[in-house]
C-alpha positions, 0 to 999 in steps of 0.5 A: 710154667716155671720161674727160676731162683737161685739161692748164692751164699759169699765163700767168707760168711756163709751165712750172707747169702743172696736170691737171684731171680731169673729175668729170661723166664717163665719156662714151660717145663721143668727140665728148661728151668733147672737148666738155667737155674745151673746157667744161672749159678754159672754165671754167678760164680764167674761174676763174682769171681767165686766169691759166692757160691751158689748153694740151692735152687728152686724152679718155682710153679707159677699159677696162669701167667703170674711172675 
């Protein structure tokens, strides 16, 4: 099982950045959490109307059930 985060960081000051975690998951396999860690960083950059800009992911492996 894997969980999504998601790394944003504001266009302005890079160095202001933001996690976002995943709130549909865990996913059984890889592949389904880089998918939606791509959806993710979509999203991000149209809610904020491309002022962040999503810079890293990471598809986190869960040991059992744990989030």
């Amino acid at each position: 099982m894997f969980k999504v985060i998601v790394l944003a960081c504001s266009v302005m000051n890079p160095e202001q950045c933001w996690e976002y975690h995943d709130t549909r998951g865990p996913y059984e396999r890889y592949e389904q959490c880089t998918t939606r860690a791509y959806e993710m960083g979509n999203m991000i950059r149209e809610i904020h109307e491309g002022s962040l800009q999503p810079v890293k992911y990471k598809c986190e492996q869960l040991k059992g059930q744990q989030l």
